[in-house]
PANUDREN-198891 format. One record per residue: x negated, y, z of N, C-alpha, C in turn; residue in three letters. Coordinates in steps of 0.1 Angstrom, whole numbers, padded with zeros to 4 digits, always signed. Atoms other than C-alpha are relative to their C-alpha. Layout:
XYZXYZXYZALA/...
***
This chain:
-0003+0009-0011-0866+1384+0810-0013-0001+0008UNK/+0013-0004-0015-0891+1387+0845+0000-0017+0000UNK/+0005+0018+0001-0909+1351+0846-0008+0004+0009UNK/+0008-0003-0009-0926+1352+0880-0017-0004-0003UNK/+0013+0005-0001-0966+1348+0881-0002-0016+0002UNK/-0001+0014-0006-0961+1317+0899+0003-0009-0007UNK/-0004+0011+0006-0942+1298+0877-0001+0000-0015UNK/+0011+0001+0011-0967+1306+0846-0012-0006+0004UNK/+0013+0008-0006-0996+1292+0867+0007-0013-0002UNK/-0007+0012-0001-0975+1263+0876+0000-0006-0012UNK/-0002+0005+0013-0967+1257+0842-0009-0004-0007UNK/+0010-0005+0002-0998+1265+0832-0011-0017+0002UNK/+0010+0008-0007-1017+1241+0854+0004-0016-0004UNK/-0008+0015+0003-0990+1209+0850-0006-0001-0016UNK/+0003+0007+0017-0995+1211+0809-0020-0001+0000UNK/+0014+0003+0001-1038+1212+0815-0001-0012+0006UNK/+0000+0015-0006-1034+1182+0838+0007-0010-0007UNK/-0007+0007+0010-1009+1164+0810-0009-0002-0013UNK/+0008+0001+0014-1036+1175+0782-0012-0012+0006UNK/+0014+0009-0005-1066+1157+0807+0004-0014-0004UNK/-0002+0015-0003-1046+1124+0812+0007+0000-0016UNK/+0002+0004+0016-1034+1125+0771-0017-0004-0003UNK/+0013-0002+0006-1072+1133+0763-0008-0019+0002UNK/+0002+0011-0007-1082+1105+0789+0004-0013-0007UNK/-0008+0010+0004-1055+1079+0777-0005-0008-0012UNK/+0007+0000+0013-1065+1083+0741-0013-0007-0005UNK/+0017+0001+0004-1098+1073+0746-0003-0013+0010UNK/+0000+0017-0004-1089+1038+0764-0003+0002+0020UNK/+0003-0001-0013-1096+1055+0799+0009+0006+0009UNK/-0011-0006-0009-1063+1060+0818-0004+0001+0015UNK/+0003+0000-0016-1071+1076+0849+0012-0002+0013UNK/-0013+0004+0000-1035+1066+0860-0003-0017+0007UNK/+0000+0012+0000-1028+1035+0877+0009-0008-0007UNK/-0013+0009+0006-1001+1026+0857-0002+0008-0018UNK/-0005+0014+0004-0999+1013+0823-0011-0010+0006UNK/+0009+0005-0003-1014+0989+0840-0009-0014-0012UNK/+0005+0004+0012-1032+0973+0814-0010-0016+0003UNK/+0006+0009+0000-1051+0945+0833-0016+0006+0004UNK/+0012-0009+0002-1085+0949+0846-0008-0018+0002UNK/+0008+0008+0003-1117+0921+0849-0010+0004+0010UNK/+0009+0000-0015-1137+0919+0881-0011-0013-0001UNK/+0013+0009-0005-1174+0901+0883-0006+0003+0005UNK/+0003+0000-0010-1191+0896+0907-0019-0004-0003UNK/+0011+0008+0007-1233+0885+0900-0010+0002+0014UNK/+0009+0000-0014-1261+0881+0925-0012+0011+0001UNK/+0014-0013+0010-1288+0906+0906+0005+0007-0008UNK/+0000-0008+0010-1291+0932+0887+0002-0005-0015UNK/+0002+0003+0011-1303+0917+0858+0016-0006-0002UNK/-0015+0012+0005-1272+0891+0860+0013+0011-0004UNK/-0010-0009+0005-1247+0919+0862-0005+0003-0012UNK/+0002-0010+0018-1265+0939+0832+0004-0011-0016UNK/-0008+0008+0016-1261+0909+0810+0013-0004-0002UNK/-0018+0002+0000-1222+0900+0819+0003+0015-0006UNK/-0008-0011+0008-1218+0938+0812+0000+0002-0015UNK/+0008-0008+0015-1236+0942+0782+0008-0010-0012UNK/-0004+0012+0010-1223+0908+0767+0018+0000-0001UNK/-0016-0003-0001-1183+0919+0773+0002+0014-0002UNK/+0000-0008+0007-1193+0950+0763+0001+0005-0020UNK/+0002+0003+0019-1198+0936+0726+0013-0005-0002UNK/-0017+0004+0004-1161+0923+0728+0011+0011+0005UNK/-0012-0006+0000-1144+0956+0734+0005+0004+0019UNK/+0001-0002-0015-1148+0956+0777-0008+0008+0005UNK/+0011-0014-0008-1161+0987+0790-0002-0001+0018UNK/+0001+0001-0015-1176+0989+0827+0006+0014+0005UNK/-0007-0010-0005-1151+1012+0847-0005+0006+0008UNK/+0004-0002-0011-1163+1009+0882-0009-0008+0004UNK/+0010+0012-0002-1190+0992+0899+0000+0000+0020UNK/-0003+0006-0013-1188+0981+0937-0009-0007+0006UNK/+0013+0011-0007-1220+0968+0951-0005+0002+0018UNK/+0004+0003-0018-1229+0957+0984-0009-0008+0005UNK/+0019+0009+0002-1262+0938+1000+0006-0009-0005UNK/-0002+0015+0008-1263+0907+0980+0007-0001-0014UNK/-0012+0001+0015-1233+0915+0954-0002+0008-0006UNK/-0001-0014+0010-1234+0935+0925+0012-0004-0011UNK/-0014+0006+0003-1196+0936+0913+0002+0013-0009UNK/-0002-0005+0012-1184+0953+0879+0011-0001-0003UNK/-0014+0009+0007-1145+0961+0872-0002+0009-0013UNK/-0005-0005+0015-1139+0963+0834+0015+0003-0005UNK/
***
């Protein structure tokens, strides 16, 4: 049976991008917006103040995703 080139790449490419976002998922880091699972946004005036809201919600299981800072704000979503 003739299986064109194309639609072994295709195949190909869709199951490597299915293994990433399994691999990803697994490991508490859905790069996906959906299950949406809830996220945790603070906001702190300094450095230092963010580092200790991270570090201290870090010890309960809250990992820092993204960080968002702008003059004055330094904002952390977990």
């Amino acid at each position: 049976m003739f299986v064109p080139v194309w639609v072994l790449i295709g195949v190909g490419l869709i199951a490597a991008l299915f293994a990433l976002w399994a691999v990803r998922a697994a490991g508490g880091r859905n790069p996906l917006p959906f299950p949406d699972t809830g996220s945790r946004i603070f906001a702190a005036s300094s450095d230092e103040a963010k580092s200790a809201i991270v570090e201290l919600l870090a010890r309960h299981g809250l990992r820092e995703r993204f960080q968002f800072d702008s003059s004055g704000i330094r904002r952390s979503i977990l």
